[in-house]
C-alpha positions, -999 to +999 in steps of 0.1 A: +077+079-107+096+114-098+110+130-121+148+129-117+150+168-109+127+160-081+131+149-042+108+128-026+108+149+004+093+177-016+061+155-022+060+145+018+039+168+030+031+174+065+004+201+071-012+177+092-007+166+123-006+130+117+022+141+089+041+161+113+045+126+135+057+111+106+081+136+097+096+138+130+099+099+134+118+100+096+146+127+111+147+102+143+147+073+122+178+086+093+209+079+112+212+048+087+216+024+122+187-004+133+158-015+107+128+005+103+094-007+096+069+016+077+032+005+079-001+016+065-027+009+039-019+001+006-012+035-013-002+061+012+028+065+005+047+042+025+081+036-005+082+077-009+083+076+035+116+050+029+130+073+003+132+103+023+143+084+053+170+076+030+180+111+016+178+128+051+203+101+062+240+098+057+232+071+032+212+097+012+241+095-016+242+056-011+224+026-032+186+022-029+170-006-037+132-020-040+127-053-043+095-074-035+091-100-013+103-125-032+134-101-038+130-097-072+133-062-083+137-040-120+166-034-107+185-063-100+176-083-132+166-120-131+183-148-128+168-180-139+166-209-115+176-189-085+157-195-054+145-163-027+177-165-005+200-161-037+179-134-043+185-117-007+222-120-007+221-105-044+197-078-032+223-070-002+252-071-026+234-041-046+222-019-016+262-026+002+265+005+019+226+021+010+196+011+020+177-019+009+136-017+006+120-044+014+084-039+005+051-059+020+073-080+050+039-106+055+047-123+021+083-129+030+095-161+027+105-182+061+140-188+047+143-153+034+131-138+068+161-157+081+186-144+057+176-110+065+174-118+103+211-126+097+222-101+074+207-075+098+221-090+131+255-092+119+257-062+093+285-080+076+291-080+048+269-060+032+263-030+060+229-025+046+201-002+062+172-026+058+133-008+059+108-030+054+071-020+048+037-035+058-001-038+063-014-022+097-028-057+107+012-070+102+006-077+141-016-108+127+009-120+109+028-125+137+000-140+156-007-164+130+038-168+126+036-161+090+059-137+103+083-147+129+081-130+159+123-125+167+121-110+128+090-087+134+108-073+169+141-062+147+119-037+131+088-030+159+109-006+179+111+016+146+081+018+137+061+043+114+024+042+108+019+062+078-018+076+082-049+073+049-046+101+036-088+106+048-072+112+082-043+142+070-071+165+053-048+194+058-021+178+036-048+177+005-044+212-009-006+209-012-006+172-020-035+178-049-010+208-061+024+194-065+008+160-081-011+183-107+024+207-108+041+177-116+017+160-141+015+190-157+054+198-162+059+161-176+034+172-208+051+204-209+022+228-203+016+254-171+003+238-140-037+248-137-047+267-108-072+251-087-106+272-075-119+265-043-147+245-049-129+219-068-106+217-032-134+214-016-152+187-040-116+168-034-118+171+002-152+155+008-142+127-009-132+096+013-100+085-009-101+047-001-067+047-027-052+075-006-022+093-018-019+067-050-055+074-061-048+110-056-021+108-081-046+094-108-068+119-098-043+146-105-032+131-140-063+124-153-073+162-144-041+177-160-050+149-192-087+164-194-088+198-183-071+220-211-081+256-193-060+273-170-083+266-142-094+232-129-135+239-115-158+216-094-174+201-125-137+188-139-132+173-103-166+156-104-163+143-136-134+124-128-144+115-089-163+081-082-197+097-082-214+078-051-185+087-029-188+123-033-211+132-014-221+105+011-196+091+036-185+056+029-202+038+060-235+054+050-240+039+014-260+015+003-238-019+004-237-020-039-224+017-038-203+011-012-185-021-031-188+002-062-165+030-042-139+005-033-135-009-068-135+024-083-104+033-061-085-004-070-095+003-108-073+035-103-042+023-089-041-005-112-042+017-143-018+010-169-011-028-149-017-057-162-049-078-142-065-111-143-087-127-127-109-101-112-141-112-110-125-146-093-106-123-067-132-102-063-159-130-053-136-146-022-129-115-007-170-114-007-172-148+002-147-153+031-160-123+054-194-135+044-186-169+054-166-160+084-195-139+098-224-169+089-206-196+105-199-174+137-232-165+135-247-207+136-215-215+163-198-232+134-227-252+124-225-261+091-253-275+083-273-246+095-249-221+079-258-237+049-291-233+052-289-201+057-267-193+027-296-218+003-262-236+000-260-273-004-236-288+024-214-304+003-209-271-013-206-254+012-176-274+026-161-272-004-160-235-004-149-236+024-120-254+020-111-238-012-110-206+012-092-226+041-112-213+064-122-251+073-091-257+090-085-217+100-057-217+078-047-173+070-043-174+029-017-151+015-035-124-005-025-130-044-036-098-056-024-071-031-044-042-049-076-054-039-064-056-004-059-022-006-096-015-018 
């Protein structure tokens, strides 16, 4: 969270060209008028894009609200025994005349896609500026009409792709700068300067948690380093070591899996998790799965075989997974997704 003396715009920075795209399409984008949809991978930055889309608009003074997709939100408060399109209308009441955040649109609801389809079509009563925010494969969704296609098209025409922050480069320096300014200034101490061979330890890395691992990055240097000047060692010792120095699609697959983790165990810190190793082993097991049966033109008896699987288990697996019947599983634990 910003601290309340803070903008978000000042920590949307756009050195970059990519970020310059995005920065253009949030001043087209803040006249308040049709939906906008903000997609990209898990921890770029995609709520702090809808919050200065907000302020540069002439909502900026307005309501804004975050809920999840099931509408439930900090602040909103829970009501027992109410079902997801209470929710939406009570999520409306709260944003009337602001802007209402909707975030992750694939795990909406069919009947609360509806009742924002509605609410959004007829602007009454609320007048609410509804931005909703997404995966970059939220086109599958549609395919596979977990999201419905006259809901998706309210938001495609207003569309911004916010780019991993592996492809903004130039945005590092500044970004690494104002997290460590403002890490620092919460624990009341100066802000560190930064030599030029911890930048450039920080920009060989891959960041698979983009701007959100950043952050952790940031904090964890302003916890550990108690000089006045953050060096190369400080940002190794806090950097997932195999990523370093070898890019991501040239590791071995163990240190590759190890890099991904390392970036989930990051934006999780401080949240509660369960169930890891469990999550963890289908994401494994579906591609893997997926790619063997492909491979033997859905045979499963020579798939099996090819895992040292029984059949029976096998099928099993594979109906746990719903792959058996093609079925697209909502993902439970979005942080891994964004591994």
């Amino acid at each position: 969270m910003l601290r309340a003396t803070l903008r978000a715009g000042d920590f949307l920075v756009a050195e970059s060209q990519a970020m310059r795209a995005v920065a253009a399409q949030v001043e087209a984008y803040a006249d308040a008028g049709a939906p906008v949809l903000i997609t990209g991978e898990h921890g770029t930055g995609r709520e702090l894009v809808a919050r200065v889309l907000h302020q540069r608009g002439p909502r900026g003074n307005a309501h804004f609200i975050t809920v999840r997709p099931t509408f439930e939100s900090s602040d909103l408060g829970k009501v027992e025994g109410d079902d997801a399109c209470e929710r939406a209308h009570r999520a409306l009441r709260a944003a009337a005349g602001g802007t209402l955040v909707v975030k992750d649109m694939i795990d909406l609801s069919a009947p609360s896609q509806r009742t924002l389809k509605k609410a959004i079509r007829e602007r009454k009563p609320h007048d609410v500026h509804v931005v909703a925010t997404a995966d970059v494969d939220v086109e599958h969704a549609v395919d596979a009409e977990i999201v419905k296609r006259d809901f998706f098209d309210l938001f495609a025409a207003r569309r911004i792709e916010v780019p991993p922050l592996r492809e903004r480069s130039d945005d590092l320096p500044i970004l690494s700068e104002r997290w460590i300014k403002h890490y620092a200034a919460e624990v009341g101490r100066t802000k560190p300067t930064i030599s030029t061979r911890a930048h450039t330890r920080l920009a060989e890395y891959p960041w698979p948690g983009n701007v959100a691992e950043l952050k952790s990055i940031a904090r964890r240097l302003v916890v550990r380093v108690s000089r006045n000047r953050i060096e190369a060692g400080d940002v190794d010792e806090v950097l997932p070591v195999v990523a370093t120095r070898v890019p991501l699609e040239d590791l071995a697959f163990e240190d590759m899996v190890k890099a991904k983790l390392a970036g989930f165990l990051a934006r999780i810190d401080g949240y509660p998790a369960h169930d890891l190793y469990e999550k963890v082993m289908e994401r494994v097991e579906r591609p893997l799965f997926d790619l063997v049966l492909a491979h033997t033109g859905g045979n499963q008896l020579k798939a099996a075989e090819l895992l040292g699987l029984n059949r029976n288990t096998l099928r099993k697996k594979l109906a746990d997974l719903g792959i058996e019947k093609k079925k697209k599983a909502g993902r439970e634990d979005r942080a891994l997704d964004e591994a």
